[in-house]
C-alpha positions in Angstrom: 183.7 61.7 -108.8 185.2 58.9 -107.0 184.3 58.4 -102.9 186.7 59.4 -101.0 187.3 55.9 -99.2 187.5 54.6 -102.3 190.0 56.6 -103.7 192.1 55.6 -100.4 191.1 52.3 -100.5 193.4 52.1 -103.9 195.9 53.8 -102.7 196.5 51.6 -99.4 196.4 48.6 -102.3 199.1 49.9 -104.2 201.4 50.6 -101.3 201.2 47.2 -100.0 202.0 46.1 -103.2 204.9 48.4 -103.7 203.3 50.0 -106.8 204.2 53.6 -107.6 202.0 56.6 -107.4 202.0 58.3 -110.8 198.9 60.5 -110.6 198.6 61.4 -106.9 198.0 65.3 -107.7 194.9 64.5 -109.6 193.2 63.5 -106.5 193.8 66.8 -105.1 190.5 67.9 -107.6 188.4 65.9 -105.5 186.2 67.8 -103.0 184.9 64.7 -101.2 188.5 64.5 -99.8 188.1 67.7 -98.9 184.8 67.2 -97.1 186.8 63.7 -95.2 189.6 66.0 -94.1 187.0 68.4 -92.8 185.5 65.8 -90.5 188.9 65.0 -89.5 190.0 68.7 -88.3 187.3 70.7 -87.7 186.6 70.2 -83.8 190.3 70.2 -83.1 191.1 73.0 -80.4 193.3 74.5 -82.9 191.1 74.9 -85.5 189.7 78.0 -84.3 193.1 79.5 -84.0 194.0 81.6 -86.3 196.9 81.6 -88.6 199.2 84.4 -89.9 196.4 85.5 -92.3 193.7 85.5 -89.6 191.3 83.1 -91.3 189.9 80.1 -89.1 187.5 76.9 -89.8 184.4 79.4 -89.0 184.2 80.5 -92.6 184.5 77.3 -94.2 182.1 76.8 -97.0 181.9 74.1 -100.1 182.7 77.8 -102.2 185.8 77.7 -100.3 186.5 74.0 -101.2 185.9 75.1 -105.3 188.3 77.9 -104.8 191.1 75.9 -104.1 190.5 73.2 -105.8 190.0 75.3 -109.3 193.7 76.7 -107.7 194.9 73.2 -108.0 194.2 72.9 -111.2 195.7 76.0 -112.6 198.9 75.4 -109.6 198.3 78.3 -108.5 197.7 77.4 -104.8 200.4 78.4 -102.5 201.1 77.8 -98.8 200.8 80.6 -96.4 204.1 81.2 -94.1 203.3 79.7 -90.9 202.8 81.6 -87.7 205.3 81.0 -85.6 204.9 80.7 -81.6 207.5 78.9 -79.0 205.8 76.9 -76.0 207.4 76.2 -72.8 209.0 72.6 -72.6 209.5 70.8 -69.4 213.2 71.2 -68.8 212.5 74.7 -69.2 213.6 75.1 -72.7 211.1 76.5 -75.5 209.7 74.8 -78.5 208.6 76.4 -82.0 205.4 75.4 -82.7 204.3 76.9 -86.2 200.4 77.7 -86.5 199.0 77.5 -90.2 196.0 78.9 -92.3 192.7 77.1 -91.9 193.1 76.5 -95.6 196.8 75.1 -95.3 195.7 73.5 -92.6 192.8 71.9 -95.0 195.4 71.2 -97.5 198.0 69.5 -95.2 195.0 67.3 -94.3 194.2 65.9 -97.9 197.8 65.0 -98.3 198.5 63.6 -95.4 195.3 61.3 -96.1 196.6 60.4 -99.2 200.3 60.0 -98.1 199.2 57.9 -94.9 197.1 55.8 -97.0 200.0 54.4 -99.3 202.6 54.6 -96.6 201.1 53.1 -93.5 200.9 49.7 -95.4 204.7 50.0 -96.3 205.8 51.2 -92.6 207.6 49.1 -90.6 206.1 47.3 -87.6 208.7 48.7 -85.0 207.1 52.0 -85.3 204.6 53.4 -83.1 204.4 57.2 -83.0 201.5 59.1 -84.8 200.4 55.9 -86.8 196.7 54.5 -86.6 195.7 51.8 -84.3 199.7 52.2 -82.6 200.6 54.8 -80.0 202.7 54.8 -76.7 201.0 51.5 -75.2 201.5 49.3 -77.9 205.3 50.9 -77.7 205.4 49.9 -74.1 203.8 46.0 -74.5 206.1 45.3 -77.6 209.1 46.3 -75.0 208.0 44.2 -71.6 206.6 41.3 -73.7 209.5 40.5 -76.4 212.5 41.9 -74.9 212.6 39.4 -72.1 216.6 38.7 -71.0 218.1 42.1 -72.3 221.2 42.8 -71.0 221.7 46.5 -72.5 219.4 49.0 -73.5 220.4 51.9 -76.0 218.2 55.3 -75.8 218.3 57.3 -78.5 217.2 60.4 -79.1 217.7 63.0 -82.2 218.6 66.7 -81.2 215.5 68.5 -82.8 214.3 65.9 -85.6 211.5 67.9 -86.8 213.4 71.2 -87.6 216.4 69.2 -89.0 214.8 67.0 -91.5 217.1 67.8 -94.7 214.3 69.2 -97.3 215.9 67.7 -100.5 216.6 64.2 -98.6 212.7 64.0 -97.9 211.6 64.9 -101.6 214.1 62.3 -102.6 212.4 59.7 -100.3 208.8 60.7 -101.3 210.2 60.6 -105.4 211.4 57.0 -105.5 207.5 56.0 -105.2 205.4 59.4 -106.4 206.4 60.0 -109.5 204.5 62.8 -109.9 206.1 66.6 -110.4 203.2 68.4 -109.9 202.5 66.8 -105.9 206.2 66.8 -105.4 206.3 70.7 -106.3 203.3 71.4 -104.3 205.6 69.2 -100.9 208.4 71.2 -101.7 206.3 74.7 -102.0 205.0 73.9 -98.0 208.2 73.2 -96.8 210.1 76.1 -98.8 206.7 78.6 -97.2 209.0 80.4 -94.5 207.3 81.6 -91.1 206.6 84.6 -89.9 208.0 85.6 -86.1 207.4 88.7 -84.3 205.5 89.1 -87.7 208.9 89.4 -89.7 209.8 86.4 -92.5 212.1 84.0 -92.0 213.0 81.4 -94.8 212.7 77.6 -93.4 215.8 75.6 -95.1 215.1 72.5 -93.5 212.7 70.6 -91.2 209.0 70.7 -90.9 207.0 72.7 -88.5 205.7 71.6 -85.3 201.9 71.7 -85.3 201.2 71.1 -88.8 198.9 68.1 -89.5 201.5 66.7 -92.0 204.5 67.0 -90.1 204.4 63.4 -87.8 203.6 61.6 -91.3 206.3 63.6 -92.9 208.7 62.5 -90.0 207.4 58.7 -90.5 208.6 58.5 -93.8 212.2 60.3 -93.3 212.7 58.1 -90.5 211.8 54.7 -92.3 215.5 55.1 -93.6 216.6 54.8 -89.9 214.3 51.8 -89.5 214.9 49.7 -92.7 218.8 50.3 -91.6 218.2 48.6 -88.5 216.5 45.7 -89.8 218.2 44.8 -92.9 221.7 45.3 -91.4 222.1 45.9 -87.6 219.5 42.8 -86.5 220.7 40.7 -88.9 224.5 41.6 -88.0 223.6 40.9 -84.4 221.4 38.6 -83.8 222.6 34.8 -84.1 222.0 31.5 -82.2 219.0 29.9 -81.4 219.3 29.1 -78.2 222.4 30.1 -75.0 224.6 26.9 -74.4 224.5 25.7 -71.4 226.4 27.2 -68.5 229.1 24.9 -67.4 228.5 25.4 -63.6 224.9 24.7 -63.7 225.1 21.9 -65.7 227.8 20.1 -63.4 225.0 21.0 -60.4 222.0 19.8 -62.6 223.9 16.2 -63.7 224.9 15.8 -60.1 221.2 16.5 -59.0 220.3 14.0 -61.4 222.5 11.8 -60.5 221.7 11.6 -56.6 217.7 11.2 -58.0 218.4 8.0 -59.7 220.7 6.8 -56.6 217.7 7.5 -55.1 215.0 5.9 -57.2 217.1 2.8 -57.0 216.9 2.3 -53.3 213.4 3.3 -53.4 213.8 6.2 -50.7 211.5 9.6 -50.9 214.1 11.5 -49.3 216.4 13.9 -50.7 219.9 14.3 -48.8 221.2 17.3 -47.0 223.6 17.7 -49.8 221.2 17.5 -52.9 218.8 20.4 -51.2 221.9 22.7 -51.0 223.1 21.4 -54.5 219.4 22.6 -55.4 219.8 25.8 -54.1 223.1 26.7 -55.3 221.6 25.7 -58.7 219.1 28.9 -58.4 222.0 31.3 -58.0 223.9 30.3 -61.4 222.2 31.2 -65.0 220.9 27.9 -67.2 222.4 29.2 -70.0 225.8 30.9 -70.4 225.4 34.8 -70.6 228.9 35.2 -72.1 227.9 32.7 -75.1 229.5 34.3 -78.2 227.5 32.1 -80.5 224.4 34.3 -79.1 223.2 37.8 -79.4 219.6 39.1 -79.8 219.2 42.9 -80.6 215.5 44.0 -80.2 214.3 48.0 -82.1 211.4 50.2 -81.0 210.6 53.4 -82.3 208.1 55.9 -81.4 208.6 58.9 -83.5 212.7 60.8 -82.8 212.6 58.7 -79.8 213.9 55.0 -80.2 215.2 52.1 -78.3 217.5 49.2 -78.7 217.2 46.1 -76.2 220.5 43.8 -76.8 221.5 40.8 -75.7 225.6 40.8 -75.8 229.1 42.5 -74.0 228.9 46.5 -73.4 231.5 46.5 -76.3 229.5 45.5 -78.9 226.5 47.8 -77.6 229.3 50.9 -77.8 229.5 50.0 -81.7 225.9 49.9 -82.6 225.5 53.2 -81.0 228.3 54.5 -83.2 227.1 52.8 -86.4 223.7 54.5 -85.5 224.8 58.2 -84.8 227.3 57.5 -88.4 223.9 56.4 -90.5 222.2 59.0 -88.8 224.4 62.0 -89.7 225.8 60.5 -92.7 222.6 59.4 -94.5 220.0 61.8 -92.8 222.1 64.4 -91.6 220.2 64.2 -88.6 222.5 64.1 -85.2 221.9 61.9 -82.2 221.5 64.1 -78.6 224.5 63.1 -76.8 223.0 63.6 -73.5 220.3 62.0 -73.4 221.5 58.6 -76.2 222.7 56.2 -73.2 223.9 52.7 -72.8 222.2 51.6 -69.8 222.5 48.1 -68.0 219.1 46.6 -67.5 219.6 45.1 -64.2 221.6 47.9 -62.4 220.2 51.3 -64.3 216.8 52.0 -65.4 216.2 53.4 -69.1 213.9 56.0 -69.8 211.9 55.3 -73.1 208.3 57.5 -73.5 208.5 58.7 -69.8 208.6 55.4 -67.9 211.6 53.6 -66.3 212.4 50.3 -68.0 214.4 47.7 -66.3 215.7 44.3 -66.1 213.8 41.9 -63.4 216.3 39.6 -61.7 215.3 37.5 -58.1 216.9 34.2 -57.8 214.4 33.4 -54.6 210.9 34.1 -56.6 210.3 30.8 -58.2 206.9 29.8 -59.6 204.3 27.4 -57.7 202.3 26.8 -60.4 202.1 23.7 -62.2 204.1 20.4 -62.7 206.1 21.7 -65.8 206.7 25.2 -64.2 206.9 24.3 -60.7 210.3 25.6 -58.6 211.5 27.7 -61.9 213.0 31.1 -61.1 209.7 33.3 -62.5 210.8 37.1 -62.7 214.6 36.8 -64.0 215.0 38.4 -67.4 211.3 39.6 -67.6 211.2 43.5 -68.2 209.5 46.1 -65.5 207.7 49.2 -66.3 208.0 51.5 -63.6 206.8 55.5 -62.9 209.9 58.2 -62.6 210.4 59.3 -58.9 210.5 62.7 -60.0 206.9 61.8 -62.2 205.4 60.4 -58.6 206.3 63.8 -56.8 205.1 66.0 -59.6 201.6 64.3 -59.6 201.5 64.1 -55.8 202.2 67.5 -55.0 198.5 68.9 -55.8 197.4 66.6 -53.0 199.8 67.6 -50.6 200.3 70.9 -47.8 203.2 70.9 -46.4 204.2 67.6 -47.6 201.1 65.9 -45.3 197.7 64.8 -47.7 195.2 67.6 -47.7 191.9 68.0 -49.2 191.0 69.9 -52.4 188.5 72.2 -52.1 186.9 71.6 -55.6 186.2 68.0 -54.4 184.6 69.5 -51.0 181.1 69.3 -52.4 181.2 65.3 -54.5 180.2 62.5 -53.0 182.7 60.1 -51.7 181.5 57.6 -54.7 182.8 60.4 -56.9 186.1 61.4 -55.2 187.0 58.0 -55.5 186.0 57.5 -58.8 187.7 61.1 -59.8 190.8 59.8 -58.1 190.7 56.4 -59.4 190.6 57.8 -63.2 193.4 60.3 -62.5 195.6 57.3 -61.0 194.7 55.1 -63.7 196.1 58.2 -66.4 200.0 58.2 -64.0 200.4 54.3 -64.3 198.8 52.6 -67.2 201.5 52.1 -69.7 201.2 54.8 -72.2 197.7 55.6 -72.0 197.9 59.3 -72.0 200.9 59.9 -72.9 201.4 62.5 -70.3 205.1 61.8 -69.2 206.7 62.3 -72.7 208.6 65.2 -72.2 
């Protein structure tokens, strides 16, 4: 019997080769993958919570593991319906969250092991959500480092992506590379298992539910389509130019700068005129490079699971049309519709966007110039760069535990630490509101 690393190990190698899977099913018979997805699950809060047949990870056994996997040989193992409870979101709105058997659960885990492990190499890089080593922060320092000088920012956000994602688009996707009946049957039996509310059964005709351990990888591989549109056609389509040409008015300032200099170097004087220094400072206030260049567009793509965002460089027209071409593939392709109230087209300098709970915006300061070296020296140092910044409404939500009456107070849990550890409490809980993505915790 193979190791279970091992058996992964070949799998990862095939997907970054592009090979396809033809006999994924047979590693379903292995109980070492079994015992790796049991390490994986078991100390997770909701492992002790039980499913609609009652059973939980406190009767797990290696007995257990040969039941099911002398099931998957015969194909006799079926997926329980999911119990199905809604959880309060933010905006006060509910969310279904379904809740499966500790042996579905066990299940879900060895596929989604196997699945990640031949996907995750074949994933694009502009994908952060519920993928190893990527998360929220590296979402965050992709945006503020390589988006510098976006002009427009397009959020995008699909109405209820999880229950909408089309069953027979998904087994399409996952056919083109497993070609193998018996795992594909087995996908389609967990998705066709229905869920039971106010212990009644309902039949589930799309979409995958919310809490099972394969339903963010499930989502990753439906929503490649929407990535692989973006960068084969949209980035290609607009993004052109290597660099702005120059702007006409700062170039007539610059050569006239220049010009006084050499008068100056010739008659050996140190210094400048009245008339160069405000030449120099009306330089500051125009762009080097022309921002209405039509030889030059730059369109940037993030994605962190339904949410995504589009940095581009380019007139509000043209921003207007990839939003259209977006919401077309998306409903067209996926059948999967963008949430018109909350997919914007926001200006980076004037409005804020808000991408995984933070505000993102365009610097701009024509007085802040760096005083760093030589090269550097006197060059404007914040314009274009991108700003993270914490919602308003985020800072008052977090600050009203600490407050009585709207004044500071004291908390009486805190009444009996030492100051060393109220600062070093408060200190952790303010590092969780600001770092970029750390927690988590504003994703609504």
């Amino acid at each position: 019997m193979q190791n279970a690393e091992t058996v992964l190990d070949v799998l990862r190698e095939r997907g970054r080769r592009s090979l396809p899977c033809n006999e994924l099913y047979r590693q379903l018979f292995n109980p070492n993958l079994y015992l790796l997805a049991y390490g994986r699950i078991y100390a997770n809060h909701g492992a002790m919570t039980p499913g609609a047949c009652g059973e939980t990870a406190d009767g797990m056994s290696e007995a257990k593991i040969g039941r099911i996997i002398e099931a998957m040989r015969h194909e006799r193992y079926r997926f329980r319906p999911v119990r199905r409870v809604h959880i309060p979101k933010s905006n006060g709105k509910t969310r279904p969250l379904g809740l499966p058997s500790w042996s579905d659960k066990l299940v879900g885990e060895v596929i989604r092991l196997l699945l990640e492990a031949y996907y995750e190499p074949r994933f694009s890089g502009r994908s952060h959500g519920f993928r190893p080593g990527r998360g929220c922060h590296t979402a965050l320092s992709e945006v503020t480092y390589n988006w510098t000088g976006t002009t427009w920012f397009i959020e995008g956000d699909i109405s209820d992506c999880f229950g909408s994602l089309d069953h027979e688009i998904l087994l399409a996707i996952l056919s083109e590379k497993i070609h193998d009946n018996r795992f594909l049957r087995l996908v389609r039996q967990m998705l066709k298992a229905g869920y039971l509310e106010d212990w009644r059964w309902h039949a589930t005709l799309s979409g995958s539910p919310q809490g099972g351990v394969l339903s963010p990888l499930l989502s990753n591989i439906y929503m490649d389509r929407l990535d692989a549109f973006v960068e084969t056609v949209l980035i290609p389509e607009y993004t052109r130019g290597k660099t702005r040409r120059k702007n006409p008015a700062y170039k007539e300032l610059d050569n006239a700068i220049g010009a006084a200099r050499k008068r100056l170097a010739y008659r050996k004087e140190n210094t400048e005129s009245a008339q160069v220094r405000q030449w120099r400072k009306e330089l500051r206030r125009h762009p080097a490079g022309d921002p209405n260049d039509p030889g030059y567009r730059r369109l940037r793509y993030i994605r962190y699971a339904d949410d995504h965002l589009l940095g581009f460089i380019g007139p509000k027209a043209e921003a207007e049309t990839i939003k259209q071409r977006l919401a077309t593939f998306l409903r067209d392709d996926l059948k999967l519709e963008l949430n018109q109230d909350k997919t914007l087209i926001t200006h980076g300098r004037t409005h804020a966007a808000r991408f995984l709970g933070y505000e993102i915006t365009v610097q701009h300061a024509d007085e802040k110039v760096s005083r760093g070296g030589r090269i550097n020296r006197g060059l404007r140092s914040v314009n274009g760069k991108i700003q993270l910044r914490v919602p308003k409404d985020v800072i008052k939500a977090k600050c009203a535990p600490f407050l009585h009456r709207g004044k500071p107070t004291h908390l009486l849990p805190l009444m009996s630490c030492t100051p060393f550890d109220i600062i070093g409490i408060y200190g952790a809980q303010y590092r969780g509101i600001v770092q970029p993505g750390s927690t988590g915790s504003f994703r609504e």
